[in-house]
N, C-alpha and C positions, 0 to 999 in steps of 0.2 A: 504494500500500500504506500510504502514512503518512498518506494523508487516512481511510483507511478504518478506522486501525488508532483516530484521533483520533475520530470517528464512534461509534464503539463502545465506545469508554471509561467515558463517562460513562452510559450507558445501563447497562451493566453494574455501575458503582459503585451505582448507583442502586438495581440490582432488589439489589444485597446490603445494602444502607442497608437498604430495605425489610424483606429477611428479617431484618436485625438487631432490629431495633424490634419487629416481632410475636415474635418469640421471647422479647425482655427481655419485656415487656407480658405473655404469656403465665408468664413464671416471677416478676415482679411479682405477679400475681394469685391463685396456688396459695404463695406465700408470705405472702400478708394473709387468704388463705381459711384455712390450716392458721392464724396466729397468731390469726384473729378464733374458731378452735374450741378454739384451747387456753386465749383468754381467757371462752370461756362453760363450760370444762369445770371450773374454778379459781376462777369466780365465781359465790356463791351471797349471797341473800337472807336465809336462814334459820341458823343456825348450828347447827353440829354435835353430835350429842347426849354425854352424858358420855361418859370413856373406862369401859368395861366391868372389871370385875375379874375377872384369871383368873392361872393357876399358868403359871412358866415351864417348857416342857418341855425334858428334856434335850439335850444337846448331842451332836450326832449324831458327831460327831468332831473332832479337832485342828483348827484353825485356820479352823474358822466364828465369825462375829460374831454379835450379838445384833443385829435390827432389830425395835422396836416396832413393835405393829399402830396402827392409827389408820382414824379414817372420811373416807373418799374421797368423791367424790361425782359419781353419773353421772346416765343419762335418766329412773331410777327414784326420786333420791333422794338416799339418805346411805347407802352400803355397807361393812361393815366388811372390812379387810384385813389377818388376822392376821398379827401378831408371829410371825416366823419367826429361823432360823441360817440365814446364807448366809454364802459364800466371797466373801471381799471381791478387787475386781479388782486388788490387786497391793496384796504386804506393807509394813509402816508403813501402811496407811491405814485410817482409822475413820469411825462414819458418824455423821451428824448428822442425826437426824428430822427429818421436813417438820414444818410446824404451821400452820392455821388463824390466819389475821390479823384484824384489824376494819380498816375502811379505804375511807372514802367513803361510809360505809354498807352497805356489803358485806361477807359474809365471803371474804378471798383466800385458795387455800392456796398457800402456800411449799413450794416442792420440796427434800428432801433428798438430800444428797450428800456425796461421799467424799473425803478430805482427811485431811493429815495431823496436825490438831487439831481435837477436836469442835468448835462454835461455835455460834451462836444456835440455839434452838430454841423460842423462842416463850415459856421459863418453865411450859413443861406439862413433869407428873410424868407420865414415862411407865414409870417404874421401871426395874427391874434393870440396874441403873449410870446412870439418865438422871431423875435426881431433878426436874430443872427448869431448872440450870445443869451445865455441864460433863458429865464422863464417869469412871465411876469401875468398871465392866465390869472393865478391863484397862490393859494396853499392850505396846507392843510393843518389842523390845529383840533387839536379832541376827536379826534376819527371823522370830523367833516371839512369840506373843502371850503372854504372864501371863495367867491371868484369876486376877481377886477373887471368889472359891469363898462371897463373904458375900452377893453378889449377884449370880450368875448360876451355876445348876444343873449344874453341872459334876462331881458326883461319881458318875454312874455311866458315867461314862466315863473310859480308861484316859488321863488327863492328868495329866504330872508338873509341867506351867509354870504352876502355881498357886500362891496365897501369900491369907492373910487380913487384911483391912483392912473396918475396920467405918464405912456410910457414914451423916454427920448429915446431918440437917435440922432447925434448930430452929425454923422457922416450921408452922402445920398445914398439910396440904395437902390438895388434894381428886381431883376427876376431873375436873372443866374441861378441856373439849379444845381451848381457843380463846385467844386472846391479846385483847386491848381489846376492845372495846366493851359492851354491857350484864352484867353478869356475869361479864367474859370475865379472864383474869389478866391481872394486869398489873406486867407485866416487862417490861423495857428492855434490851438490848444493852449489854455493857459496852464499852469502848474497845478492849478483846484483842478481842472477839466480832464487833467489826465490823471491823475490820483481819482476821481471819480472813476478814469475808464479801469481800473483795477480792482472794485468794489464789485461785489455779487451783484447782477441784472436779473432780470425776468425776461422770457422771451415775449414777444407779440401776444396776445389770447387769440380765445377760438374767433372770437367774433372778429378780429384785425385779417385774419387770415382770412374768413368767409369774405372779407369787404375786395378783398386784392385778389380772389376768385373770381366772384364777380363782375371784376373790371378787367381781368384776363381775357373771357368768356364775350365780354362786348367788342366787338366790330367796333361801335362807333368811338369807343375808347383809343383806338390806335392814336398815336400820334401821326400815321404816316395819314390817318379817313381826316382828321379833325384838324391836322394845321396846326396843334398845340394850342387848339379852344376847344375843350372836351366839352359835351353838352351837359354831361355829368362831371361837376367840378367838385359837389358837397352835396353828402346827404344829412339826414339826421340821424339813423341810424348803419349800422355796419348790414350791408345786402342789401336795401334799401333803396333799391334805385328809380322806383316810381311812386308815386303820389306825392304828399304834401311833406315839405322837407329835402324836396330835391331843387339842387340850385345848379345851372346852369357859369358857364367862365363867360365874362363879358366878353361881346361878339361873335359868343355861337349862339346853336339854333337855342331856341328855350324851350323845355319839356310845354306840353299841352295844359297841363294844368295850374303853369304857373304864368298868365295870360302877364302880367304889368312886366316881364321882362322881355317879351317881345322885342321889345324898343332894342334889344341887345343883339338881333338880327345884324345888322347890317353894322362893321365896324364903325365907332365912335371915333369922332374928329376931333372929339372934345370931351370932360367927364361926362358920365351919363347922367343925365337929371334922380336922383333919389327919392324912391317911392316914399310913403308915407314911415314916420321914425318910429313905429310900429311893428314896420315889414321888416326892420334889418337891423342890423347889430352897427357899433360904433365902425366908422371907418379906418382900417388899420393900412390898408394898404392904397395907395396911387391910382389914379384914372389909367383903365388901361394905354399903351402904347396908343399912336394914331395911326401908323402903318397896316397894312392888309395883314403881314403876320407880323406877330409880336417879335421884337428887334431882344435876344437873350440880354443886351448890354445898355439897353437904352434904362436910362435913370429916374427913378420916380422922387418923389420930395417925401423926404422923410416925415412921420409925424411928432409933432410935442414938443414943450416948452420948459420941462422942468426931470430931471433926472428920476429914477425908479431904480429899486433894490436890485441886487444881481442874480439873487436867487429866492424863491419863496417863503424860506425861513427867516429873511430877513425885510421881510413884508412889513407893512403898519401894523401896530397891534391888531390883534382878531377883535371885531367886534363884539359887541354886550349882542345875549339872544335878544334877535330878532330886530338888529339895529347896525347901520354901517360903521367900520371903526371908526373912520373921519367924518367931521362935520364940513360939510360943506353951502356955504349962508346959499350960493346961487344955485344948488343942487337941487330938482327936484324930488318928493317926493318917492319913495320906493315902490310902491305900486304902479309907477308912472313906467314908459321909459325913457330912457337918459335923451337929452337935448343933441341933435344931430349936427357934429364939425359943420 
């Protein structure tokens, strides 16, 4: 029995050696096939077209964030993926856009992610709190969000953790969607911003993902159909790409059921007149370009008059419930909405 049991040992180490090694080789191989797809999905030759101008749409309810749209890029192209409110995956945390890098000759995009201090994003103005540096939306304070009512559409909805603070920029700025290389901005990471990029993230949620499916999925999304005016520029929710809540980039077609932007048909010569300050959220960003397609480097006028915190924790005190931190004597009312630039 002992010679027999000695006979058989090694044989049997052996055949599980064997199935050791085709299984590693095998998950070796679906781990370089998935990394070699997600490094041809990220890597592009051509660079992104400008970002598009459009109206932020309101805020479907309490405690969604703002995420900018921006252009992805799949088998077709350059695809836009509107700027949507999503519920972020657990309170204190905020999101930091992806951004278009230059690098080798290539454009890379960088993925964004959730953490509990905004951090690099490339020095693109993607507006409403995301000027180029930092984060000036909100923040958060006892597991609820503040939002800044100066930049981001929050008054037709019943929010009382609101407060105003007006945000600068005294450089001009443009629609550049990309960071270095020909054209591209150029901004640098400060010392906070890359100490940030070291800190545990959260990837995208379900719902960031369903939003950038659905914008795969649209024809009229391409940059190459749309001319870099997506007719879907912002919705209100992530998948959400028809009825109320969907906003249109000034100078494309405008969905059917949002008749007052019509007028955004036919490219504007001049700012477009603003519907009632009801319809829309404070303006953050420039009169589209006047050109047929938008010019990536032509410069819009910065907004505001007086400096804002760099990051949300260093916000105005959180206000008392149910009242804005600051007083403001010309300020209307809360139930109102705020007075239109």
């Amino acid at each position: 029995m002992s010679l027999a049991w000695q006979h058989h040992e090694p044989a049997s180490h052996k055949r599980l050696a064997t199935l050791s090694a085709a299984l590693l080789t095998v998950l070796l191989l679906l781990i370089a096939t998935r990394a070699s797809a997600a490094l041809f999905a990220v890597t592009v030759n051509v660079g992104p077209p400008a970002l598009p101008v459009y109206e932020q749409p309101p805020i479907p309810a309490p405690g969604y964030l703002w995420t900018p749209g921006y252009w992805a890029y799949g088998p077709d192209g350059y695809f836009w993926v509107p700027g949507t409110w999503v519920e972020p995956p657990a309170p204190a945390l905020v999101w930091t856009p992806g951004y278009w890098g230059w690098a080798n000759g290539v454009y890379v995009w960088n993925e964004g992610y959730w953490g509990p201090q905004v951090g690099y994003y490339g020095g693109i103005s993607y507006g409403y709190g995301y000027p180029g540096s930092g984060f000036f939306g909100g923040y958060w304070q006892n597991n609820q969000f503040y939002y800044n009512r100066s930049v981001t559409n929050v008054t037709t909805t019943n929010i009382t953790n609101v407060y105003t603070k007006t945000v600068v920029n005294n450089v001009t700025v443009n629609t550049v969607s990309y960071n270095g290389g020909p054209g591209g901005v150029q901004a640098q990471p400060t010392k906070e911003e890359q100490a940030l990029a070291q800190q545990p993230h959260q990837a995208p949620t379900a719902a960031q993902t369903q939003q950038v499916s659905a914008a795969r999925s649209n024809h009229d999304l391409l940059a190459s159909v749309n001319h870099g005016k997506p007719p879907i520029a912002a919705t209100a929710k992530p998948g959400a790409f028809s009825g109320a809540g969907v906003v249109s980039a000034h100078g494309a077609p405008a969905p059917d059921h949002n008749a007052p932007a019509v007028a955004h048909n036919e490219p504007p010569k001049a700012p477009p007149e603003a519907p009632a300050a009801h319809a829309l959220p404070p303006a953050v960003r420039a009169a589209p370009p006047a050109a047929e397609h938008p010019d990536a480097h032509a410069p819009r006028v910065a907004q505001a008059t007086e400096h804002a915190p760099a990051h949300p924790h260093a916000a105005p005190p959180p206000p008392a419930a149910h009242a804005p931190p600051e007083k403001a004597p010309p300020e209307k009312p809360r139930e109102g909405p705020p007075e239109h630039p």
